[in-house]
C-alpha positions as CSV (number, residue, x, y, z in Angstrom):
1,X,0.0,0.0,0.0
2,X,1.6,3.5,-1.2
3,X,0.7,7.0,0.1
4,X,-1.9,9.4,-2.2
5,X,-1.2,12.4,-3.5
6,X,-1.7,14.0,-0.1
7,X,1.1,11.5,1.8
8,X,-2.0,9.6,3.6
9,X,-0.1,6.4,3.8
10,X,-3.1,3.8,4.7
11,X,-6.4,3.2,3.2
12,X,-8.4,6.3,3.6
13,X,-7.0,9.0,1.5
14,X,-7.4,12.0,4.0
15,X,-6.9,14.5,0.7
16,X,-10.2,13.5,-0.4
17,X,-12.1,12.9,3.0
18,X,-10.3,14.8,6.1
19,X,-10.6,18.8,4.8
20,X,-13.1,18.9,7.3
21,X,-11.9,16.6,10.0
22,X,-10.5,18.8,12.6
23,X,-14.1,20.5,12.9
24,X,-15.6,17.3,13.8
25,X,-13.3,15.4,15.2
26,X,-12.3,17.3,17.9
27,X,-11.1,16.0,21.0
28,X,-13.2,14.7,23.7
29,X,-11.8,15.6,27.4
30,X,-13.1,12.6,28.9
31,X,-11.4,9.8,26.3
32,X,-8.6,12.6,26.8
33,X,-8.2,12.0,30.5
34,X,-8.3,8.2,30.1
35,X,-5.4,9.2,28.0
36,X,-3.4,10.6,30.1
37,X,-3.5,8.7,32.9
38,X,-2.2,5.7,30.9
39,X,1.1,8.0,30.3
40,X,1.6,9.4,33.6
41,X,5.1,9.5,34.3
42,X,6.2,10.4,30.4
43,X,8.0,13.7,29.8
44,X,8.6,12.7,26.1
45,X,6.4,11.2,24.5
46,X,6.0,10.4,20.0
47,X,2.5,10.4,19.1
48,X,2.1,8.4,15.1
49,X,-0.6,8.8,13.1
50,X,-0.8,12.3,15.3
51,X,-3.3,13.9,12.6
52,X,-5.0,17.1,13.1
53,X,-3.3,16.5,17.6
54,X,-6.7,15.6,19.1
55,X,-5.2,14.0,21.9
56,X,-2.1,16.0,22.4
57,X,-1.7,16.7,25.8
58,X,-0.1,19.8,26.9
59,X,1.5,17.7,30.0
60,X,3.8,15.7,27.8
61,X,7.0,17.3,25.6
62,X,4.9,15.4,22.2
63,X,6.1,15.0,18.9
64,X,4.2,14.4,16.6
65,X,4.5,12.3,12.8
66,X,1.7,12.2,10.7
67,X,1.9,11.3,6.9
68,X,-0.9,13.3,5.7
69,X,-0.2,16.7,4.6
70,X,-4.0,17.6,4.8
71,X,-4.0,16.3,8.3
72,X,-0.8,18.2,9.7
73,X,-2.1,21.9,7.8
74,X,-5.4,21.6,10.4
75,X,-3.2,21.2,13.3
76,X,-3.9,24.1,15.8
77,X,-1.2,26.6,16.0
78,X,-0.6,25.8,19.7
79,X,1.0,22.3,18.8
80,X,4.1,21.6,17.1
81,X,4.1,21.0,13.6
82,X,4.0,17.4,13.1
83,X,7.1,15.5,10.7
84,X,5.8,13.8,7.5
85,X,6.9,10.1,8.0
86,X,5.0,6.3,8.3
87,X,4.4,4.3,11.5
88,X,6.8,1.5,9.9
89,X,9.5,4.1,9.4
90,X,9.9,6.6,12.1
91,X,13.1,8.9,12.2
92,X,14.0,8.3,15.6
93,X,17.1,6.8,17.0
94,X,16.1,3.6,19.5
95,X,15.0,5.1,23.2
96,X,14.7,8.2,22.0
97,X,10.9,8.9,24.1
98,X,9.8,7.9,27.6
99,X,6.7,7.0,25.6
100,X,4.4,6.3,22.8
101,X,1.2,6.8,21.9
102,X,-1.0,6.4,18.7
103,X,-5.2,7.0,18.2
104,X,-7.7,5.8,16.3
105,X,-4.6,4.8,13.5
106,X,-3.4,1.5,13.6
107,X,-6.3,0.0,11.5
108,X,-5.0,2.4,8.7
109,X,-1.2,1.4,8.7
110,X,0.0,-0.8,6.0
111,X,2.1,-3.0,8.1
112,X,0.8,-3.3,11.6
113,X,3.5,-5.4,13.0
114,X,5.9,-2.8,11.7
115,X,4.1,0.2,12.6
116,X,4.1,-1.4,16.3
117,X,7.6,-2.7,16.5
118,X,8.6,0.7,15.4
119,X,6.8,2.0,18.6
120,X,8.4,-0.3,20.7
121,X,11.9,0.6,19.3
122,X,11.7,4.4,20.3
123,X,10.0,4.2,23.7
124,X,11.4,3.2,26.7
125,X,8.8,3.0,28.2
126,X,4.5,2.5,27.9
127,X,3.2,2.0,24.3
128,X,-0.4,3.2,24.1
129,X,-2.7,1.8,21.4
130,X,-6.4,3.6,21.3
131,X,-8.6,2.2,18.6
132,X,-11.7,-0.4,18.1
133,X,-12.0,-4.3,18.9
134,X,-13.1,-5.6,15.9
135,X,-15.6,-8.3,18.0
136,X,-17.6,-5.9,18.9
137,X,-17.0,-3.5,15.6
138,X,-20.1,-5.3,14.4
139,X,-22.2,-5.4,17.7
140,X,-22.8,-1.6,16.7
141,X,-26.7,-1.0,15.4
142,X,-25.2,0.9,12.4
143,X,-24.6,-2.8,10.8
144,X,-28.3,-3.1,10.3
145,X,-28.1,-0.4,8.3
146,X,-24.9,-0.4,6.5
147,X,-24.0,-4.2,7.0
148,X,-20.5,-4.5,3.9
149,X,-19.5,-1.0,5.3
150,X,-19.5,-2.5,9.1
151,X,-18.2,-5.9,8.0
152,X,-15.1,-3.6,6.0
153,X,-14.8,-1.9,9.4
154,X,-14.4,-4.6,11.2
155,X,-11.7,-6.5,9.4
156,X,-9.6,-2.8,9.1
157,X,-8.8,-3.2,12.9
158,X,-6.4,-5.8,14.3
159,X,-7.6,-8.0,17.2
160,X,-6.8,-7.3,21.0
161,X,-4.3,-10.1,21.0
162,X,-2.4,-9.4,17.8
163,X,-1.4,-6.0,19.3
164,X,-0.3,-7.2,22.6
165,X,1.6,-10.0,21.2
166,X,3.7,-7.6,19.0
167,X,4.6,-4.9,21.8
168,X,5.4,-7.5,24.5
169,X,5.6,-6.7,27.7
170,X,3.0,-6.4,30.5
171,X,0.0,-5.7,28.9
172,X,-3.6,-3.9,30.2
173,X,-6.4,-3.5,28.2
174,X,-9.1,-0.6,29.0
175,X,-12.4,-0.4,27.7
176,X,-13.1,3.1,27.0
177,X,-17.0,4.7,27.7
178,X,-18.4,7.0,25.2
179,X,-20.4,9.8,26.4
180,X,-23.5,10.8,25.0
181,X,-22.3,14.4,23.7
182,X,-19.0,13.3,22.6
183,X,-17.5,16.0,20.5
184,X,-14.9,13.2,18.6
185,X,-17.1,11.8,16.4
186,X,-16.1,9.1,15.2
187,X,-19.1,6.0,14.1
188,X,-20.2,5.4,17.6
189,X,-19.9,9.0,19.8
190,X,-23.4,9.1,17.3
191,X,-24.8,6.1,19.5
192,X,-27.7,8.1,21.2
193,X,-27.5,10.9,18.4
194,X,-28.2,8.8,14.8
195,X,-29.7,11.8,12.8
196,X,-25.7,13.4,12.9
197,X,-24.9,10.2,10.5
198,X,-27.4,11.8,7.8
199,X,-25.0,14.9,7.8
200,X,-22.0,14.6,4.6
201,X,-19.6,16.2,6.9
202,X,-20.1,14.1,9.9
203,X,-19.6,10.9,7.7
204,X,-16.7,12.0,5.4
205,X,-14.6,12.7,9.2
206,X,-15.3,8.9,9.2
207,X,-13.2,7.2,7.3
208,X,-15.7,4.1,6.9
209,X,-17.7,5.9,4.9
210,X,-15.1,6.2,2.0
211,X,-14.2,2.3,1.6
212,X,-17.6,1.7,-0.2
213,X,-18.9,3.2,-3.1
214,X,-21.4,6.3,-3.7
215,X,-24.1,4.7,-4.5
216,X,-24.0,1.9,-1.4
217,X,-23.2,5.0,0.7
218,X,-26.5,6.7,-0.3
219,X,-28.2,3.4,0.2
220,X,-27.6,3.4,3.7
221,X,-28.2,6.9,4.4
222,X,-31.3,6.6,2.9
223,X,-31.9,3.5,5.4
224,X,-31.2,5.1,8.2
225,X,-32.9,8.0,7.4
226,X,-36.1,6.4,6.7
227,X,-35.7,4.2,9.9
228,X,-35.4,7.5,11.8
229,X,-38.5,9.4,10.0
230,X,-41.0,6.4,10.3
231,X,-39.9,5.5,14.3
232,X,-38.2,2.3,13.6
233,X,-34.8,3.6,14.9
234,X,-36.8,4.5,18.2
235,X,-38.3,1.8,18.5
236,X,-35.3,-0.8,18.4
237,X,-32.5,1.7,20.0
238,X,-34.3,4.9,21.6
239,X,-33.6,3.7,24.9
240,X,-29.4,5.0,23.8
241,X,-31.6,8.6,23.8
242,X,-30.7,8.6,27.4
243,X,-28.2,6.7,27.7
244,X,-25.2,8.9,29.5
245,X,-22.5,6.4,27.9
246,X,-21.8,3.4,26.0
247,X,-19.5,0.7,26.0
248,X,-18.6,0.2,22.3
249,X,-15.5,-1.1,20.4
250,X,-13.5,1.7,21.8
251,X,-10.3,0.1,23.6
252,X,-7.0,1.5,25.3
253,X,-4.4,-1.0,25.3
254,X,-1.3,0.1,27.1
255,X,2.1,-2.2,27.2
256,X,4.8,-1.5,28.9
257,X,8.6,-3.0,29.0
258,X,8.8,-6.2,31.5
């Protein structure tokens, strides 16, 4: 797998999809905090796949690599500018952070094994992996409406086991609640709130959206959307109305040297 035009280096070309992303992914302070506290103790710490720096946190000395040239121009002005590189080859001499971190990316790298061992190589200490467990990738209620484009999903991200196995080390796994008004929206901080998938924006700052085609797209929007209008939604999921979190696919996985 070769990078686009833009230098988006996995499957989602972010030239295409992520002009908008920094407007609505923006980062939740509650996912941030769970964060944070897995890196307490870092001063240094290499953040891959940084993107637009949703989960930068001002605490850590953070550099940042992100391949995307789209993705490193919407980078606030308050955070570094982030160094065009891949997970599998970062510029770093061995040891060269207390610690590394990388969200919602892995699933998009081209070699995950690489991209990880690469982690491993320049941290000396905690590796932190934030993404989705594929086994419950398709427990979401979005497959009944976009079933290939949920199936897709889940086979992007590696399982639970294949990460640990390649960082080593002593290894805890986290399961990360989504609030109801999460501002990061990615597919399921929408669990309560489905009428956000009908808007273009909301779905192009998920990258699931752009591995099927146009016209299966607009199938399932006009699913959903009909499901929603006519009370169907409701009736199967309206209980997640009021439902102050969730426990989706959304996983912190944190290994540290033995």
């Amino acid at each position: 797998m070769g990078r686009t035009q833009d230098g988006s280096a996995g499957d989602a070309d972010y030239g295409r999809i992520g002009t908008g992303y920094a407007g609505y992914r923006r980062p939740e302070p509650r996912i941030a905090a769970v964060i944070e506290q897995a890196l307490a103790g870092a001063k240094t710490l290499v953040n891959v796949g940084a993107g637009t720096g949703s989960y930068e946190s001002q605490a850590f000395e953070v550099t940042a690599v992100e391949p995307s040239a789209t993705m490193r121009a919407q980078r606030p002005a308050h955070l570094s500018p982030a160094i065009d590189a891949v997970a599998e080859a970062l510029p770093f001499p061995d040891d060269a952070f207390d610690a590394a971190m990388t969200t919602y990316s892995v699933h998009q790298w081209s070699d995950l094994k690489a991209g990880l061992r690469e982690m491993r190589r320049v941290a000396r200490g905690p590796v932190v992996v934030v993404g989705g467990d594929p086994d419950r990738v398709r427990d979401y209620w979005l497959a009944e409406y976009a079933p290939e484009m949920m199936e897709i999903e889940a086979r992007r991200y590696p399982t639970i086991g294949e990460i640990a196995e390649t960082l080593g080390g002593i290894v805890e796994v986290t399961q990360i609640p989504i609030p109801f008004d999460c501002t990061d929206g990615f597919i399921e901080a929408y669990y309560g709130r489905p009428e956000a998938l009908l808007d273009p924006e909301a779905r192009k700052a998920c990258s699931a959206w752009s591995l099927v085609d146009e016209q299966r797209a607009a199938r399932y929007v006009e699913a959903l959307s009909e499901a929603i209008e006519s009370g169907a939604w409701d009736a199967r999921h309206g209980h997640l109305r009021t439902q102050p979190s969730f426990d989706g696919s959304l996983v912190l996985i944190k290994a540290t040297p033995a």
